[in-house]
N, C-alpha and C positions, 0 to 999 in steps of 0.2 A: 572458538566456534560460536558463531549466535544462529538465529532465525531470520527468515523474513515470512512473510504474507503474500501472497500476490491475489491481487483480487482486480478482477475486469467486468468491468461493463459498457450497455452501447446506448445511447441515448439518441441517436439520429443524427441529423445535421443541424445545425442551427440553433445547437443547445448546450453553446460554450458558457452559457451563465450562468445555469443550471449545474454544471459540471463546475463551475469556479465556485458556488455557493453550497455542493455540495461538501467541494474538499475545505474549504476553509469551516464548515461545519463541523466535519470528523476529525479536521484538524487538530483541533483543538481539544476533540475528547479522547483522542491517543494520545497527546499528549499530557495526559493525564494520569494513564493506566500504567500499573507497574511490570517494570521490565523494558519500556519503551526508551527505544535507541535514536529512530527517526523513520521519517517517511520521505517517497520520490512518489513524484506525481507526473505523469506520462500521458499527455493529450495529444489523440488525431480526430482533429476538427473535420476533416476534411471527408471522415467516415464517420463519425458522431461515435468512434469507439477514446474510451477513458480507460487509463490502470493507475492502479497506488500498490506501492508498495512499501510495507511498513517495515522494522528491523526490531530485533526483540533481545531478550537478552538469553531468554531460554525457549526452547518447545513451548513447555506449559503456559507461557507468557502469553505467546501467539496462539493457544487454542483457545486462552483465556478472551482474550482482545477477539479473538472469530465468534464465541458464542456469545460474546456479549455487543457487541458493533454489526454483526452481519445482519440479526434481524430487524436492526434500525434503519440500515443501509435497503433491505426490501422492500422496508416499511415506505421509506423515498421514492424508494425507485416509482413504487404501484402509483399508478396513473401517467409515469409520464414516458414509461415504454412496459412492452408485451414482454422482453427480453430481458430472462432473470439472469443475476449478475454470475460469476465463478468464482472459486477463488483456490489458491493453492499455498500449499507452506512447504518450504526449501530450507536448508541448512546451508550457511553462508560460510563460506574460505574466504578468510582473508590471509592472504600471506603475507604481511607485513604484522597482524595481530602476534604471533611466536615471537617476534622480532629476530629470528633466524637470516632473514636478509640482510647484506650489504648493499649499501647505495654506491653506486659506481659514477662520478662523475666524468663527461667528458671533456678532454682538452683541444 
């Protein structure tokens, strides 16, 4: 079992740039911090809403990476929407992590 993070925010229309220069920002400073598995990046341009979701390797990993990224991430945000960001932490199944399954080929 690991973590994830989920964290949303909305930056309007017309501010795919701003959202690309964002995540390759944070990009690069999660991948830094310990415990860090990966990130998915999740853009609707077409509502100016953005999510990332990061993967951890424990809780403590992911509250660690929240209190230390989320105020940098406000810090961003202020000026360029009204709309503070959220964010959530989940516990991830993987069921293929046990390695309890079988791969079933078909013929």
């Amino acid at each position: 079992m690991f973590h994830a993070r989920l964290i949303q925010y909305k930056l309007g229309t017309g501010k795919r740039q701003t959202a690309e220069n964002l995540t390759k920002k944070f990009d690069e400073v999660n991948r830094g911090l310990s415990g860090f598995r990966g990130n998915v990046y999740l853009f609707d341009d077409q509502n100016g809403e953005y999510q990332v979701i990061n993967y951890w390797d424990t809780k403590a990993d992911a509250e660690n990476a929240q209190s230390f990224l989320f105020p940098q991430l406000e810090n961003e945000l202020n000026g360029i929407t009204q709309e503070k960001p959220t964010y959530k932490f989940f516990e991830v199944y993987d069921p293929f992590e046990s390695g309890d399954l079988v791969s079933k080929t078909r013929s």
